[in-house]
MIGU-578525 format. One record per residue (C-alpha): residue number from 1; x, y negated, z. Coordinates in Angstrom, 1 decimal, decimal comma. Layout:
! MIGU-578525
+------+--------+--------+--------+
: resi :      u :      v :      w :
+------+--------+--------+--------+
:  NUM :      X :      Y :      Z :
...
+------+--------+--------+--------+
END
This chain:
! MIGU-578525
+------+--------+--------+--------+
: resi :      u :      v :      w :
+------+--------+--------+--------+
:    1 :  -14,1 :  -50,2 : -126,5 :
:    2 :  -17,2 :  -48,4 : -125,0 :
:    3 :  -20,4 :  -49,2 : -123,6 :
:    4 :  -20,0 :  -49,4 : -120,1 :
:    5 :  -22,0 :  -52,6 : -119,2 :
:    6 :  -24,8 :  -50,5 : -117,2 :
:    7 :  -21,8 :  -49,1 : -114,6 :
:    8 :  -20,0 :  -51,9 : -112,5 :
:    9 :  -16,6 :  -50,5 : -110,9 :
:   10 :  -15,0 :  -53,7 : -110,1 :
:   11 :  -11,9 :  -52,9 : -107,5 :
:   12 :  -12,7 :  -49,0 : -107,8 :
:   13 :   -9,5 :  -46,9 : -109,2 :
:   14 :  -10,1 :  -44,0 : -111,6 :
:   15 :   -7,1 :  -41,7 : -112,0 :
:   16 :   -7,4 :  -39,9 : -115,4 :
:   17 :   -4,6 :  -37,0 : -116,5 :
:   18 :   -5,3 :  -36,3 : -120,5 :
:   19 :   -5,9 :  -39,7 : -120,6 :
:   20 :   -3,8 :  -40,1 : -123,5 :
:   21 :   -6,3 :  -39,2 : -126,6 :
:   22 :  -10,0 :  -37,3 : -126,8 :
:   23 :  -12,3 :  -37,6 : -124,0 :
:   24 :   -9,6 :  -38,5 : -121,7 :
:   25 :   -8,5 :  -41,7 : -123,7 :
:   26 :  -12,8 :  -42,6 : -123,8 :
:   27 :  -13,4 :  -42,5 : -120,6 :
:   28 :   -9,8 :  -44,6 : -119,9 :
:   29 :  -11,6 :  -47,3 : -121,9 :
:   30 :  -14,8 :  -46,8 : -120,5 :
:   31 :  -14,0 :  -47,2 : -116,7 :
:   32 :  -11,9 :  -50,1 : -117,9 :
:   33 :  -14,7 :  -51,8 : -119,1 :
:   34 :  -16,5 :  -50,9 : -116,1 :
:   35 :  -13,9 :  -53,1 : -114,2 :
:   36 :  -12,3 :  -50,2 : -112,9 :
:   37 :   -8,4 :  -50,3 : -112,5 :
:   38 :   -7,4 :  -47,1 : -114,6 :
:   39 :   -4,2 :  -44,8 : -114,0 :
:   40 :   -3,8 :  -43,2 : -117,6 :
:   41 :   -2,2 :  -39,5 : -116,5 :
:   42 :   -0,3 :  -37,9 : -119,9 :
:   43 :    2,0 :  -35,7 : -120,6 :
:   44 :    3,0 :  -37,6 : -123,5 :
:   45 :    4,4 :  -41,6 : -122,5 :
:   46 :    3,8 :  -42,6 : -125,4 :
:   47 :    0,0 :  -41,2 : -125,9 :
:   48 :   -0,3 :  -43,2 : -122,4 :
:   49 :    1,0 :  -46,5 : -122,6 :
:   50 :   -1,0 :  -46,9 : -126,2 :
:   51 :   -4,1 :  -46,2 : -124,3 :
:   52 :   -3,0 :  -48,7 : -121,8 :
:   53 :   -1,7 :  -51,4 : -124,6 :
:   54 :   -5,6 :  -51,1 : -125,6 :
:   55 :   -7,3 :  -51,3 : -122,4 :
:   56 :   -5,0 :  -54,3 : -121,4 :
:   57 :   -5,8 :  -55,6 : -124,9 :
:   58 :   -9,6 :  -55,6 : -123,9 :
:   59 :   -8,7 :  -57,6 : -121,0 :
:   60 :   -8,5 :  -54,4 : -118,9 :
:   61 :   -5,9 :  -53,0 : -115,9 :
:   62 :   -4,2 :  -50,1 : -116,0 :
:   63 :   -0,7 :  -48,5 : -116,1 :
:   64 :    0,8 :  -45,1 : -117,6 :
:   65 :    2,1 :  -42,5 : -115,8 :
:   66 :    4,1 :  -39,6 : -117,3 :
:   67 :    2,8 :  -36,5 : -115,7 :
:   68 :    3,2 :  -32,7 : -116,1 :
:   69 :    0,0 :  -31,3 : -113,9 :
:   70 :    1,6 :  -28,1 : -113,8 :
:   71 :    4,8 :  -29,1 : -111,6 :
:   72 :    3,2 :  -29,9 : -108,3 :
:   73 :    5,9 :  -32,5 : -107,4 :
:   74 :    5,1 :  -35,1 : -110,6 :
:   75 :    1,5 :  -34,5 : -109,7 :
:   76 :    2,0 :  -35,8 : -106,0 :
:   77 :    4,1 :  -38,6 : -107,3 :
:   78 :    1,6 :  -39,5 : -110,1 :
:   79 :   -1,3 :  -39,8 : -107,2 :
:   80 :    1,2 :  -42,2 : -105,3 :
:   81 :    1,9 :  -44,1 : -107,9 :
:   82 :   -1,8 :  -44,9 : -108,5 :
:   83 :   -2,3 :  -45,8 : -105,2 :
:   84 :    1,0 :  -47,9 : -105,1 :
:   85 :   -0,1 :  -49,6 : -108,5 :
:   86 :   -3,6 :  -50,1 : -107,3 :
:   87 :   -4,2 :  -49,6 : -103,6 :
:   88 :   -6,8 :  -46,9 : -103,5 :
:   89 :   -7,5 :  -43,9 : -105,6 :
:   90 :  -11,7 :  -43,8 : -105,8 :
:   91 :  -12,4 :  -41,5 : -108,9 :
:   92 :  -10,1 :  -38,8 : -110,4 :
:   93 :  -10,9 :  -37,0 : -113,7 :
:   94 :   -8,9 :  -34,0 : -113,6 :
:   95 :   -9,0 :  -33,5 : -118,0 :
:   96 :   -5,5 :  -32,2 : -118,9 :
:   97 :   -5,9 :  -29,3 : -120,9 :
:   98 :   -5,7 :  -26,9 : -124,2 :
:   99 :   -7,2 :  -24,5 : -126,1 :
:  100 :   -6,0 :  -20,7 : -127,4 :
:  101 :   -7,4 :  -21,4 : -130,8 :
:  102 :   -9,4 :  -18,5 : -132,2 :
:  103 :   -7,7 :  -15,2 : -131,5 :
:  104 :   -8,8 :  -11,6 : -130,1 :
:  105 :   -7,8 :  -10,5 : -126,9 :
:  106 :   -4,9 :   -8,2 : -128,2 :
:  107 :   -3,0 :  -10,9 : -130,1 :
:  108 :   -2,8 :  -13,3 : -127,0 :
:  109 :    0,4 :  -13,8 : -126,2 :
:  110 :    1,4 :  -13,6 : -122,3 :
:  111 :    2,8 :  -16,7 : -123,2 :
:  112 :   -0,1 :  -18,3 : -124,4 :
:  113 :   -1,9 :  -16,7 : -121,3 :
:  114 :    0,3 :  -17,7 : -118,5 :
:  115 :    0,4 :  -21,3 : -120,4 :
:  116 :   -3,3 :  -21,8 : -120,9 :
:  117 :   -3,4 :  -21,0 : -117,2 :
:  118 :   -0,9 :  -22,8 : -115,6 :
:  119 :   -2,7 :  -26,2 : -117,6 :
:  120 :   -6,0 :  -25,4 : -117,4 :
:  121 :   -6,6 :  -23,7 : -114,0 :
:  122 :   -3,1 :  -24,6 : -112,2 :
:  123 :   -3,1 :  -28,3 : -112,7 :
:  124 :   -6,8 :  -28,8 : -111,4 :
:  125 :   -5,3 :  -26,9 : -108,8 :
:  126 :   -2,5 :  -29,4 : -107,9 :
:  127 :   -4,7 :  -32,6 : -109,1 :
:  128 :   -7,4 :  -32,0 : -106,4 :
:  129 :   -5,1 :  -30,6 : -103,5 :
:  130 :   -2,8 :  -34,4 : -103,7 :
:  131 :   -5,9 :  -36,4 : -104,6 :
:  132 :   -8,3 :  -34,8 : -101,6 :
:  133 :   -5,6 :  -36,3 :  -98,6 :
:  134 :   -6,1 :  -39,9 : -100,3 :
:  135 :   -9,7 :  -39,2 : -100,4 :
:  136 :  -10,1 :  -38,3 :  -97,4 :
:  137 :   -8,3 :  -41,3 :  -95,6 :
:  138 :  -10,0 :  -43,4 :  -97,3 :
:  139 :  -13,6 :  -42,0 :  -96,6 :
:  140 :  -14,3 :  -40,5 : -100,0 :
:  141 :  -14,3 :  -40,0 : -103,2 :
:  142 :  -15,2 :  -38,4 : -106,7 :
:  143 :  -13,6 :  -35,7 : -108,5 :
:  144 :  -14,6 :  -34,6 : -111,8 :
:  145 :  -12,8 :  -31,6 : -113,4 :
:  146 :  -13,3 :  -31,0 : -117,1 :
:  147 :  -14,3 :  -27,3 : -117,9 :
:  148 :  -16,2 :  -26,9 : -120,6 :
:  149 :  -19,3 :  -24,7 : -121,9 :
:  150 :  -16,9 :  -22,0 : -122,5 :
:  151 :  -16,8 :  -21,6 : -118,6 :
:  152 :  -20,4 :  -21,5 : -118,5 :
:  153 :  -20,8 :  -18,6 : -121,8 :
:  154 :  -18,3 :  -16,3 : -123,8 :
:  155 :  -17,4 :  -17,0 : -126,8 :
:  156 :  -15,5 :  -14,1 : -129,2 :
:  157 :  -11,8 :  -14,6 : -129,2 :
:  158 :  -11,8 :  -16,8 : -127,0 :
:  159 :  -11,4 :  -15,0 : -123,6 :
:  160 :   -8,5 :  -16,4 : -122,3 :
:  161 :   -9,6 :  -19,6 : -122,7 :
:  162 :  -12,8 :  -19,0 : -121,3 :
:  163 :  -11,4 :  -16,9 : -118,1 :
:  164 :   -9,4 :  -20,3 : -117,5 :
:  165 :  -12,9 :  -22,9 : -117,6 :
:  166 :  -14,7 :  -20,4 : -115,6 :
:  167 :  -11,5 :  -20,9 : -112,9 :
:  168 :  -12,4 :  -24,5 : -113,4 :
:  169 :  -16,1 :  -23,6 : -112,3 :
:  170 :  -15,5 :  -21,7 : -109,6 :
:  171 :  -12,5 :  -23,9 : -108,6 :
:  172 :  -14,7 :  -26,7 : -108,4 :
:  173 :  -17,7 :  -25,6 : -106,7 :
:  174 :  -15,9 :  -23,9 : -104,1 :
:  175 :  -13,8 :  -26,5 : -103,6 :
:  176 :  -16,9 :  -29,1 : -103,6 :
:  177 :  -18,2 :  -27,3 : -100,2 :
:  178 :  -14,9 :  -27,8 :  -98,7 :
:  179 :  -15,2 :  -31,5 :  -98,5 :
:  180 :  -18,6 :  -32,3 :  -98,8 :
:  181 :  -18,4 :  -33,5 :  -95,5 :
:  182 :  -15,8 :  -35,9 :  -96,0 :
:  183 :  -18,0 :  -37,7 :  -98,1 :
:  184 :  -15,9 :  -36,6 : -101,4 :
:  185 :  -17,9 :  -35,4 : -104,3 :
:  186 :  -16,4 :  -32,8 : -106,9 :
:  187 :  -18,5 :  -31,8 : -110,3 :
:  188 :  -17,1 :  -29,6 : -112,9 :
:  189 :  -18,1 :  -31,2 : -116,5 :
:  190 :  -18,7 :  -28,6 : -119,4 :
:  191 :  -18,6 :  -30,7 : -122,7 :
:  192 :  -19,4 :  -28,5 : -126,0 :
:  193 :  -17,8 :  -29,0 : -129,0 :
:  194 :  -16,7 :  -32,5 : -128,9 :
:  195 :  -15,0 :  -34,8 : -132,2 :
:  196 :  -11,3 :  -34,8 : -131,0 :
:  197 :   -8,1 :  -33,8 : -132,0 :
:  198 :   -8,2 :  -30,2 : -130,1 :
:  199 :  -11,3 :  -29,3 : -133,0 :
:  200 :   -8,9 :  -30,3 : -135,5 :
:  201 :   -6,2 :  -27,6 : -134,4 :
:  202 :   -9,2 :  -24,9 : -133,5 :
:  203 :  -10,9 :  -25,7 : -136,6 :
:  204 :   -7,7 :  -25,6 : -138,7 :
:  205 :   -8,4 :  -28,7 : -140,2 :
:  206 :  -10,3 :  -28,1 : -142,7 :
:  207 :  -13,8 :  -28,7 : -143,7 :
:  208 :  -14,9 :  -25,3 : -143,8 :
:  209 :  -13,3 :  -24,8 : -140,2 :
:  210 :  -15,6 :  -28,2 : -138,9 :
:  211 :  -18,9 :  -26,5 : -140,7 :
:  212 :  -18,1 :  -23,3 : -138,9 :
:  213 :  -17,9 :  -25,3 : -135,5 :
:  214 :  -20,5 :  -27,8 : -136,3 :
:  215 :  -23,2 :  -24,3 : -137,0 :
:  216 :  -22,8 :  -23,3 : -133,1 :
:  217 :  -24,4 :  -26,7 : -132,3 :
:  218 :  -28,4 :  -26,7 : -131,9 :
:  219 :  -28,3 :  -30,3 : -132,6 :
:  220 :  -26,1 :  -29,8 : -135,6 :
:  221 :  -23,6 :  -32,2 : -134,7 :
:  222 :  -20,2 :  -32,4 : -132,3 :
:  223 :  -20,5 :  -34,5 : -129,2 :
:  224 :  -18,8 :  -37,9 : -129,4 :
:  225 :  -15,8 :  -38,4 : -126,7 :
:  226 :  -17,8 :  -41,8 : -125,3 :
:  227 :  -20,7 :  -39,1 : -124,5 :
:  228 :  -18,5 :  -37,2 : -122,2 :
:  229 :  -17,4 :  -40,3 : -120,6 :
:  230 :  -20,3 :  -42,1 : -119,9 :
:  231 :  -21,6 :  -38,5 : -118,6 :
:  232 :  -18,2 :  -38,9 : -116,0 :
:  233 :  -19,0 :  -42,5 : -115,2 :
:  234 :  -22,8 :  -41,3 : -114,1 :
:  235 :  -21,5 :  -38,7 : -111,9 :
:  236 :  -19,4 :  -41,0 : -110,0 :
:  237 :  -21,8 :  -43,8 : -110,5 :
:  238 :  -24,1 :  -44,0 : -107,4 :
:  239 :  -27,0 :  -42,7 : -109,5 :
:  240 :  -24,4 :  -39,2 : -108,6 :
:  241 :  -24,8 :  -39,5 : -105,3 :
:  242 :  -26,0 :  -36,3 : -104,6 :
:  243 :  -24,7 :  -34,5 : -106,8 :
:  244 :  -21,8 :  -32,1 : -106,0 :
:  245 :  -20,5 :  -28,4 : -106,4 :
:  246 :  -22,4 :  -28,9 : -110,0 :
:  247 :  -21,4 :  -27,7 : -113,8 :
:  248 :  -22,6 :  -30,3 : -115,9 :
:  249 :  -23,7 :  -29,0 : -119,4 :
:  250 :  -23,2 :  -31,7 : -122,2 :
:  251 :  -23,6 :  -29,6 : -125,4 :
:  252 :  -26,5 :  -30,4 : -127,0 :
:  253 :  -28,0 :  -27,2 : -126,1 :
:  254 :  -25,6 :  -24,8 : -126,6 :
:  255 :  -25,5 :  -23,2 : -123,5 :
:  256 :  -28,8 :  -22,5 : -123,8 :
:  257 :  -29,1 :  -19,7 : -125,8 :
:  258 :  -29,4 :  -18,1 : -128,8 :
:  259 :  -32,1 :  -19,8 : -131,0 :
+------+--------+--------+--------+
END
């Protein structure tokens, strides 16, 4: 399913929420292949268990878990049900999200706002404060929270969604100096434009939409899902080691300026 021979997880747990399609669903398969067991967090069942049916396919172990990361009390039972299912909870990838689409500032619903929000700031919120006590019993951990390069630039009519990845940012780093010392590690990754079904609903699936897209990427391409994985599966890899509070840029240089 991926190419995860050069990471070895065997008996680690990675606890994944958006794990049911895009870069949540490629780094499912990749810890799998790792050896890792893998709790596949989604809001939608059935988006989870077919992530699971392929993993357990590929000789893999994991189990689904329904989960809305906005309602603290299914997040707290999610975590437990990981650790029930698996005994430990060593990784967490904190992905759940979604995206405003491209609209100005005035034509945001409050809706849209509080929604974007409550998934994209609000449930890294809950995900980190129920998987920290595990953690810390344990003796550590590693949390990655996706964010994305929009947290790191603006981007025109896109501000909502931006406010809510630099949250995740912040969030993270602040977060990261909180229990350093508890030997658990938390990175914020920032993928840009990456090949899954959110670009299909931004770019309103059509071709002209994708060219648009595609023209804000120096390297003139999207990012593949596996990418964003194997750059989750390095930050918890020991190669990570010492690497925390960080935003990790994977966008083939579009953070980097104009040019």
């Amino acid at each position: 399913m991926s190419n995860a021979q050069n990471y070895k997880f065997a008996g680690k747990t990675a606890f994944i929420t958006g794990a049911g399609s895009g870069i949540g669903r490629a780094t499912a398969f990749a810890f799998a292949d790792a050896g890792a067991n893998v709790a596949v967090v989604d809001i939608n069942p059935t988006a989870a268990a077919e992530t699971v049916k392929r993993i357990e396919e590929s000789g893999g172990k994991a189990t689904a878990i329904a989960c809305d990361v906005t309602n603290s009390d299914q997040v707290k039972a999610a975590v437990d049900r990981c650790v029930q299912a698996f005994g430990a909870l060593n990784f967490a990838f904190n992905n759940a999200g979604i995206e405003q689409g491209v609209v100005p500032l005035t034509e945001v619903s409050e809706e849209l706002f509080d929604r974007l929000f409550a998934i994209n700031v609000k449930g890294v919120y809950l995900c980190m404060k129920h998987q920290i006590p595990v953690m810390d019993k344990s003796g550590g951990g590693v949390i990655i929270n996706t964010a994305s390069t929009a947290g790191v630039l603006s981007i025109r009519n896109q501000g909502s969604y931006c406010a809510t990845k630099y949250a995740v940012v912040a969030l993270t780093k602040s977060t990261a100096l909180e229990v350093a010392a508890a030997k658990i590690r938390i990175n914020a990754l920032c993928p840009g434009i990456t090949d899954t079904p959110m670009i299909e609903r931004v770019s309103g699936g059509t071709e002209e939409g994708r060219t648009r897209l595609i023209g804000q990427e120096p390297v003139g391409r999207f990012a593949r899902p596996e990418e964003m994985a194997r750059a989750t599966m390095w930050l918890c890899s020991d190669d990570g080691a010492f690497i925390t509070g960080a935003a990790l840029n994977i966008d083939g240089g579009q953070s980097a300026g104009i040019g």
